[in-house]
C-alpha positions in Angstrom: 9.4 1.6 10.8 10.0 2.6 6.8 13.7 1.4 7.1 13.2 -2.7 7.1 10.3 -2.5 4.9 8.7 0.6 2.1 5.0 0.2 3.6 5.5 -1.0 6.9 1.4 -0.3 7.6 0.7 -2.6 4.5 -1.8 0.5 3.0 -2.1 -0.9 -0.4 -3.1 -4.7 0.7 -5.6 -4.0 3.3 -8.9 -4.2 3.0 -9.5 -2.1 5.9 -7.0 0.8 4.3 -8.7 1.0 1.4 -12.1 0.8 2.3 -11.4 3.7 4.5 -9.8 5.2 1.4 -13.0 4.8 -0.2 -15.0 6.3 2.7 -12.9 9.5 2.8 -13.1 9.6 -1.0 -16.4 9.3 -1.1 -17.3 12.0 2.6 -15.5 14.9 0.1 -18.4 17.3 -0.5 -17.1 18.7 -3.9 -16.2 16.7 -6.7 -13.2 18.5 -8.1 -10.9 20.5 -6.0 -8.3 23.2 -7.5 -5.2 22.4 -4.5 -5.5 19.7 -2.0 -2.9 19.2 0.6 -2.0 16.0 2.4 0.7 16.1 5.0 2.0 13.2 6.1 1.5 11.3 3.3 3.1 8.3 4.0 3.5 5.7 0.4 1.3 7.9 -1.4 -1.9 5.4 -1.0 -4.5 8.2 -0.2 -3.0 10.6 -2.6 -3.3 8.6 -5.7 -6.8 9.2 -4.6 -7.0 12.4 -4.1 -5.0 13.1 -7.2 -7.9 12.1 -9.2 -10.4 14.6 -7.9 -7.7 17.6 -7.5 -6.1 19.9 -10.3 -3.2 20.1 -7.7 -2.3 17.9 -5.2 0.9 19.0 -2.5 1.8 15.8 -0.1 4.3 15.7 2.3 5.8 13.6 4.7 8.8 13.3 7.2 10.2 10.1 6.3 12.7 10.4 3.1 11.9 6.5 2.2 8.2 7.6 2.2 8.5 10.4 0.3 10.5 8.4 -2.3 8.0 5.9 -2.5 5.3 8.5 -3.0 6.9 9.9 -5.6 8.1 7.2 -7.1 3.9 6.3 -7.4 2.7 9.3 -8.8 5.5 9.8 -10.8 3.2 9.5 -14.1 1.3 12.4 -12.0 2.5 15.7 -13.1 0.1 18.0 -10.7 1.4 15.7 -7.8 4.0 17.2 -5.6 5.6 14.7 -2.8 8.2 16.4 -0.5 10.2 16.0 2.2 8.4 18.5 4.9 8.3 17.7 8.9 4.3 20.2 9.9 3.9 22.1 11.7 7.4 23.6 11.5 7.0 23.3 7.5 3.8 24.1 6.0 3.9 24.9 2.2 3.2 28.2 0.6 -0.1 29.1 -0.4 -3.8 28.7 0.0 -5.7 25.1 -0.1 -9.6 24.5 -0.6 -9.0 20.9 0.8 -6.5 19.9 3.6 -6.3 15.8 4.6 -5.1 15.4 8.0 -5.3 11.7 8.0 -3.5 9.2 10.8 -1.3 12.7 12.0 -2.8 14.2 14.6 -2.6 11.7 17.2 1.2 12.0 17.3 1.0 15.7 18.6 1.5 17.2 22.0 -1.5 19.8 22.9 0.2 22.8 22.2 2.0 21.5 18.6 -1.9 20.2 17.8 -2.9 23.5 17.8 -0.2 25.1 15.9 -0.6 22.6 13.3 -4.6 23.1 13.3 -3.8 26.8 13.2 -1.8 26.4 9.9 -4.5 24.0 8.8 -7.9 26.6 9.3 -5.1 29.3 8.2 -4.4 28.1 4.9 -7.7 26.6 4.2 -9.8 29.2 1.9 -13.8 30.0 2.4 -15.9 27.5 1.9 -12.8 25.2 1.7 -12.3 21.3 3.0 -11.0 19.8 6.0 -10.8 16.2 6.6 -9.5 14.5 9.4 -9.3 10.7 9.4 -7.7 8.4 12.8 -7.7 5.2 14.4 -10.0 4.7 17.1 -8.2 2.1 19.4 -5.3 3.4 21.8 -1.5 2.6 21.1 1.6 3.6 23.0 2.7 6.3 20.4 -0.5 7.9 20.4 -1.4 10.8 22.2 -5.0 10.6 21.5 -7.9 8.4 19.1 -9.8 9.9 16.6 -12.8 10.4 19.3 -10.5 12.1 21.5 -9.6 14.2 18.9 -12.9 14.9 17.4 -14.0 17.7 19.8 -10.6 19.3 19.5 -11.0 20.2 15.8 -14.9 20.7 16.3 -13.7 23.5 18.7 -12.1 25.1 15.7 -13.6 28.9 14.5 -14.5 28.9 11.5 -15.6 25.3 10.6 -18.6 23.4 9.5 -18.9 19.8 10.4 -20.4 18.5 7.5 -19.9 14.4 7.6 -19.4 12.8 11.1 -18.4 8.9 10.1 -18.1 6.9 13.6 -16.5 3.2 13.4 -14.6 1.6 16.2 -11.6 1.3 14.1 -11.6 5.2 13.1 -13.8 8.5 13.0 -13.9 10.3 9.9 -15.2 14.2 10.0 -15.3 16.7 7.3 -15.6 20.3 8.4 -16.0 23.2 5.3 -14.7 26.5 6.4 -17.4 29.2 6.4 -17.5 32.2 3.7 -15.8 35.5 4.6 -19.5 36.8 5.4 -19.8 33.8 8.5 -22.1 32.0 6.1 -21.4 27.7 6.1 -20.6 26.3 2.2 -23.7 24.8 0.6 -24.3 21.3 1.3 -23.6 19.0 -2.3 -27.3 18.9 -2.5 -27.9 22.6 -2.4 -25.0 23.2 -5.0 -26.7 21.3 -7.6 -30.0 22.9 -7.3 -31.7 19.9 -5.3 -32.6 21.9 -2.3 
């Protein structure tokens, strides 16, 4: 799809795109994040976004014209880094406190959904973020909708859900992984003293 045109999806024109960009923006329970990563990152769109929020963002994606685009946007971004990674096979080094799955998991086979879950809940520290973000409507390539997939990553040890956003174009969740001690994070409420 990337070879006739760079955005083939049209992420930077569509209203829907970015008001979803704005909804998962705005679902992130923390406001700063030390290292964020974003497979499949596609033109960079979302992680422009998170780049703002994160002292380190790590975006991948599959497609060498993608990546090149991405990079080619957050080139004036010096904690960005866009490379050229195929998950679950390639998963970069390190811990994460936030992990964007966003329009991936649907292309997945069961047992490649899990490995790729694994590495996500594996890298992701305590009290750390997972969002997942998919279109809701069926298509050919797709081996699932973001309500089909819902109650595969609620199944997931060691998660929160802490925003459940339902539309009938997508379904946005963000789980926080519990503390070492089992304990869930605190809600952003209870971390400024509200509650």
């Amino acid at each position: 799809m990337y070879r006739d045109v760079p955005d083939p999806w049209h992420l930077a024109e569509r209203w829907y795109e970015r008001r979803k960009y704005d909804l998962t923006m705005a679902s992130l329970p923390r406001d700063r994040y030390r290292r964020a990563f974003e497979p499949a990152c596609s033109v960079g769109e979302l992680t422009v976004r998170l780049a703002e929020r994160c002292d380190r963002v790590v975006a991948c994606d599959r497609v060498e014209s993608a990546v090149a685009t991405a990079r080619r946007r957050t080139s004036i971004l010096p904690h960005v880094d866009v490379c050229h990674l195929t998950v679950p096979g390639q998963w970069p080094l390190g811990s994460f406190d936030l992990v964007v799955l966003s329009e991936l998991l649907y292309y997945f086979d069961a047992p490649t959904l899990q490995h790729l879950l694994g590495h996500a809940v594996g890298t992701l520290e305590p009290g750390g973020t997972l969002v997942t973000v998919h279109w809701n409507h069926p298509v050919p390539d797709h081996r699932g909708t973001g309500s089909t997939l819902a109650p595969i990553v609620g199944s997931l040890p060691g998660l929160t859900l802490t925003a459940d956003h339902r539309e009938r174009d997508f379904v946005l969740q963000v789980y926080e992984r519990t503390g070492t001690d089992g304990t869930a994070a605190p809600s952003p409420a209870a971390r400024e003293g509200l509650v």
